[in-house]
C-alpha positions in Angstrom: 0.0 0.0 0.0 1.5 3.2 -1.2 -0.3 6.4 -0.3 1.1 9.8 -0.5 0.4 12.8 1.9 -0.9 14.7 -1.2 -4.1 11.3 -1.4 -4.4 11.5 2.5 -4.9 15.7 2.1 -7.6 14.9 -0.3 -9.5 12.2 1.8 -9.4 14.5 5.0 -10.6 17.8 3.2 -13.4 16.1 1.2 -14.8 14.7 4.5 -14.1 18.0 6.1 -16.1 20.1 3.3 -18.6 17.5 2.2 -18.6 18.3 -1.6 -16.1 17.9 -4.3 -16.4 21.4 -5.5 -16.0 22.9 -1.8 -13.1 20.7 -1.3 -11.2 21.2 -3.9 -11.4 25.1 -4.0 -9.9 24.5 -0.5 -6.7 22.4 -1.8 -6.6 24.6 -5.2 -6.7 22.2 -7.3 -9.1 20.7 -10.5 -12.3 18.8 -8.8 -11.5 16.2 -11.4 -7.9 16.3 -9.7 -9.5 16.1 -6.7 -11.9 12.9 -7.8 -8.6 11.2 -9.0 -7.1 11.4 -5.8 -10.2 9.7 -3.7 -10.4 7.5 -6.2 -7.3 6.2 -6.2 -7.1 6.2 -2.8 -10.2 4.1 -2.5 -8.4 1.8 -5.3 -5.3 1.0 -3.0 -7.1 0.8 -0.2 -9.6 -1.3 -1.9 -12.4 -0.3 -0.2 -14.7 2.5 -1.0 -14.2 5.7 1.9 -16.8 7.9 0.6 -20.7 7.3 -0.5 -21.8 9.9 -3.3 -24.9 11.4 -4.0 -25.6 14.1 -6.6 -24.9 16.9 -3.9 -23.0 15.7 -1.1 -20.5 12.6 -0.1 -21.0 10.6 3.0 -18.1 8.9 4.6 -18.7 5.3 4.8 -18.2 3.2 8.4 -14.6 2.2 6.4 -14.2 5.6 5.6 -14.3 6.9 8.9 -11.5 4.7 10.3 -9.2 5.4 7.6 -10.4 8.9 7.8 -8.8 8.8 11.5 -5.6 7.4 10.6 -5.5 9.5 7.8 -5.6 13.0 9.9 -3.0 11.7 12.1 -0.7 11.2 9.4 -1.3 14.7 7.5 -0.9 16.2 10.9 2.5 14.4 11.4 4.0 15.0 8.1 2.4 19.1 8.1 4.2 19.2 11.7 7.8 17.1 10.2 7.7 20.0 7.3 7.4 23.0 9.8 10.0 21.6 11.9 12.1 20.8 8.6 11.6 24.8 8.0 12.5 25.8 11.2 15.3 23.7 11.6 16.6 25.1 7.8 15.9 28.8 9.0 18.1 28.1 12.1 14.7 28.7 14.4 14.1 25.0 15.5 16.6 22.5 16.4 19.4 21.9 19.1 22.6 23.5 19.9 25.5 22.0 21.6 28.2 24.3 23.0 31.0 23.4 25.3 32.8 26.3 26.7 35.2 27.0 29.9 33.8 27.0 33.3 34.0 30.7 33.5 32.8 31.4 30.5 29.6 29.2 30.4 28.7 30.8 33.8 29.3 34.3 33.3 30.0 35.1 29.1 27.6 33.1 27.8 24.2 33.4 29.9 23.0 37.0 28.2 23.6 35.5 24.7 21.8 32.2 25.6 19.0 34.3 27.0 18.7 36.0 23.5 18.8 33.2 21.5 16.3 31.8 23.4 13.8 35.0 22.9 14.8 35.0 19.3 14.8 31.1 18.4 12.4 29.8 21.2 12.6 26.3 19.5 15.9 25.6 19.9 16.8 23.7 22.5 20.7 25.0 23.8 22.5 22.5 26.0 25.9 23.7 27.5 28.4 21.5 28.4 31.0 23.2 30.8 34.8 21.6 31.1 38.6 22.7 31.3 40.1 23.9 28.1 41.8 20.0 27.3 37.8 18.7 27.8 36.4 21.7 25.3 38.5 20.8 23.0 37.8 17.1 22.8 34.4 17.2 22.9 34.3 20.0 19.6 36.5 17.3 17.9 34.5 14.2 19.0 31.8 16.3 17.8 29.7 16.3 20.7 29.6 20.0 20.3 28.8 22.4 17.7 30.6 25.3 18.9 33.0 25.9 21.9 33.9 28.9 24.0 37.1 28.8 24.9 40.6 30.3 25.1 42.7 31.0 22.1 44.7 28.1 22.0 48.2 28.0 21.7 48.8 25.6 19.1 45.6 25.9 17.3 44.5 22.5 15.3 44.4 22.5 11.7 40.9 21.6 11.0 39.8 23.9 13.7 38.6 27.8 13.0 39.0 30.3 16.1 36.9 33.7 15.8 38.0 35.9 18.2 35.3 36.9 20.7 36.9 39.2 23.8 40.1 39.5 25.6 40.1 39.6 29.5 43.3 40.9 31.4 44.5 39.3 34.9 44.2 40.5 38.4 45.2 39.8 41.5 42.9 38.7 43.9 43.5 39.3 47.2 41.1 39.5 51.1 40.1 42.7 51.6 42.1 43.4 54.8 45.4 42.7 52.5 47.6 45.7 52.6 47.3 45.5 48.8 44.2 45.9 48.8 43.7 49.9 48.1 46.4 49.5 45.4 45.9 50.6 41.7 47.7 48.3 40.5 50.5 46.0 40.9 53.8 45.0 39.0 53.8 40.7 38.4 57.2 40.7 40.0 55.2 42.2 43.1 54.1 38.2 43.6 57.5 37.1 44.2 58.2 34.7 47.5 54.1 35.5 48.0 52.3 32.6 48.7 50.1 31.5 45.5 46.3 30.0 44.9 46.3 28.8 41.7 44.3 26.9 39.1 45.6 23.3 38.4 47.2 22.5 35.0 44.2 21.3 33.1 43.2 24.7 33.4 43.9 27.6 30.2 44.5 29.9 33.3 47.1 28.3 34.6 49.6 27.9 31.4 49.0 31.8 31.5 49.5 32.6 34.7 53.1 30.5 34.7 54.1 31.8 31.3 53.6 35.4 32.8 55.7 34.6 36.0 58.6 33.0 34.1 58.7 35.4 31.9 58.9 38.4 34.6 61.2 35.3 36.5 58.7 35.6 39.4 59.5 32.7 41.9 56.2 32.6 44.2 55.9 31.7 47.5 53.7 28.4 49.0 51.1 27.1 46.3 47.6 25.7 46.5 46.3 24.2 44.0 42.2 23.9 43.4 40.4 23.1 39.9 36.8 24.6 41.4 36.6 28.6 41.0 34.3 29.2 44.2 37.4 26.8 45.9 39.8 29.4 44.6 37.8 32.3 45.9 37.3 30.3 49.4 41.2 29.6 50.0 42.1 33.4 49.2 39.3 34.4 51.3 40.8 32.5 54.1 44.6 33.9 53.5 46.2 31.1 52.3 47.5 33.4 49.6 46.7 35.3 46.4 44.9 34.2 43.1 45.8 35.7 39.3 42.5 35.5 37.5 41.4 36.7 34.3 38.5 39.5 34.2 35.7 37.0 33.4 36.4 35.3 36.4 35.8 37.9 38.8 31.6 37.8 38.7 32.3 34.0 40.4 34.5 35.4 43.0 31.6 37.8 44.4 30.9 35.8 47.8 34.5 35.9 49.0 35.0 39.6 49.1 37.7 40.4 47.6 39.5 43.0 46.0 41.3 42.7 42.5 44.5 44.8 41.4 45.4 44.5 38.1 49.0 43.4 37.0 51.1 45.0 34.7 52.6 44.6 32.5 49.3 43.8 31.1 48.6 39.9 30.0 45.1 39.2 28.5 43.6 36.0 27.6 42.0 35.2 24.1 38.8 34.4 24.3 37.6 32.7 20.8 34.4 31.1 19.6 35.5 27.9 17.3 34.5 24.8 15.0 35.4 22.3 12.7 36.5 23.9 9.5 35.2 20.3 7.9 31.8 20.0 9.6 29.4 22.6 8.1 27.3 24.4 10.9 23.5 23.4 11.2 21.1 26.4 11.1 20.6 26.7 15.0 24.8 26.9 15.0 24.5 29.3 12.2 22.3 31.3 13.8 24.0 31.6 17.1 26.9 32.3 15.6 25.9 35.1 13.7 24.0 36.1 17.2 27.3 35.6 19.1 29.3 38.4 16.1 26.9 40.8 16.0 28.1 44.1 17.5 24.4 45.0 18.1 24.1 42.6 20.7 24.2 43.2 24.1 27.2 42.4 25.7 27.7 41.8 29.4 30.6 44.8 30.6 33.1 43.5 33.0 36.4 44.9 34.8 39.0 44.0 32.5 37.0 42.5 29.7 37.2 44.1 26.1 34.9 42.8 23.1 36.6 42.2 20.1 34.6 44.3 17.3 32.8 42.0 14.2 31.2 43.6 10.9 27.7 42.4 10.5 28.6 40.5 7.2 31.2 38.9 9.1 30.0 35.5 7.7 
């Protein structure tokens, strides 16, 4: 049996109008169009779906059990189509992204927010790791897009757009006699004791490049991979934390006061993909959402925006 959504249309819309002449000035089409379709229809089906009198058509006792079925399926395939569209004009759809820890919490929440006002049917999932874990999961492909630090040896099939830049501080309690300061030199952090972000973290290759290159030896370090752990052990005096700009939101409950270091050393923030796997729509679309300079952007101490043409695509 072999019946095509065009046959089913015909059957429900005949039965919903009651005459051949109504019906098919509701589909657009010929009444003998029309006729051919229910015919043929009751031909496959081999049974007949409609009784016809000079005026009207009945729908037979078969008729009205295919006639069920048969609204069900043009509802299904009129839903698949819209869905189809939606997905095609980036408005339907899912949208993996994995980004940093910091990021996802405190870059990417006002952009999610408007993608969601704009493109209600797409369903964002964000999957938060340390830069090696972004990274894998973009090439696994078990995300679309990532947020994430420039990286230092970028991979080949791999495109990076730069997105914002955010320069380091250091953190410190607020009864620290740097405190007040307006800023500090790096080589200020010598022999100081040190809260820092474990090596899986894009903060910490930065932090250590930064030090070696001033040839900063610190004091004591603590190690912690958790941000609000970070902001805890400061808190508590167990020493000072360099953190980038976009980090500072997640620091709020500790109280503490940021200085920032100079010589100044930012860190690249980028939005990439694979060069070889073609963006759906709803990737597309945040893309273009995530590059448009008329899009709000969130303004934090430290953080500059890099600047995008609208036809940056």
């Amino acid at each position: 049996m072999d019946l095509s959504p065009t046959q089913l249309r015909a059957v429900v819309t005949l039965a919903d109008h009651g005459t051949f002449t109504a019906a098919a000035a509701a589909l657009g089409v010929s009444q003998p169009s029309l006729s051919r379709a229910v015919a043929e229809c009751e031909r496959r089906l081999r049974t007949r779906l409609f009784e016809r009198t000079t005026r009207r058509v009945r729908v037979t006792p078969e008729g009205r059990e295919v006639l069920e079925l048969a609204r069900r399926l043009v509802r299904d395939y009129d839903d698949g189509l819209r869905h189809l569209a939606g997905y095609l004009a980036g408005t339907h759809g899912s949208l993996r992204i994995a980004a940093l820890p910091s990021l996802a919490a405190t870059l990417l929440p006002p952009f999610v927010l408007t993608m969601r006002t704009r493109y209600p049917g797409v369903h964002v999932a964000i999957d938060d790791a340390l830069g090696g874990s972004v990274q894998e999961r973009l090439a696994r492909g078990d995300a679309d897009v990532a947020v994430t630090a420039r990286s230092q040896q970028p991979r080949a099939e791999q495109l990076e757009i730069p997105l914002a830049r955010d320069e380091f501080f250091a953190a410190v309690p607020a009864d620290d006699p740097w405190s007040g300061a307006d800023h500090l030199p790096w080589t200020a952090l010598a022999e100081r004791p040190l809260v820092v972000f474990t090596g899986a973290s894009t903060i910490r290759g930065l932090v250590d490049s930064a030090l070696a290159r001033h040839r900063v030896e610190v004091g004591e370090v603590v190690e912690a991979s958790n941000v609000g752990t970070v902001g805890g052990l400061v808190a508590a005096g167990l020493g000072t934390a360099v953190v980038p700009g976009f980090v500072l939101p997640l620091l709020a409950f500790a109280d503490l006061h940021y200085i920032p270091l100079r010589p100044r050393v930012t860190r690249h923030i980028v939005v990439a993909h694979r060069s070889e796997r073609p963006l759906g729509p709803p990737a597309r679309a945040w893309l273009d959402l995530l590059l448009d300079p008329g899009t709000e952007r969130p303004g934090l101490p430290g953080v500059t925006w890099a600047v995008h043409a609208r036809n940056h695509a």
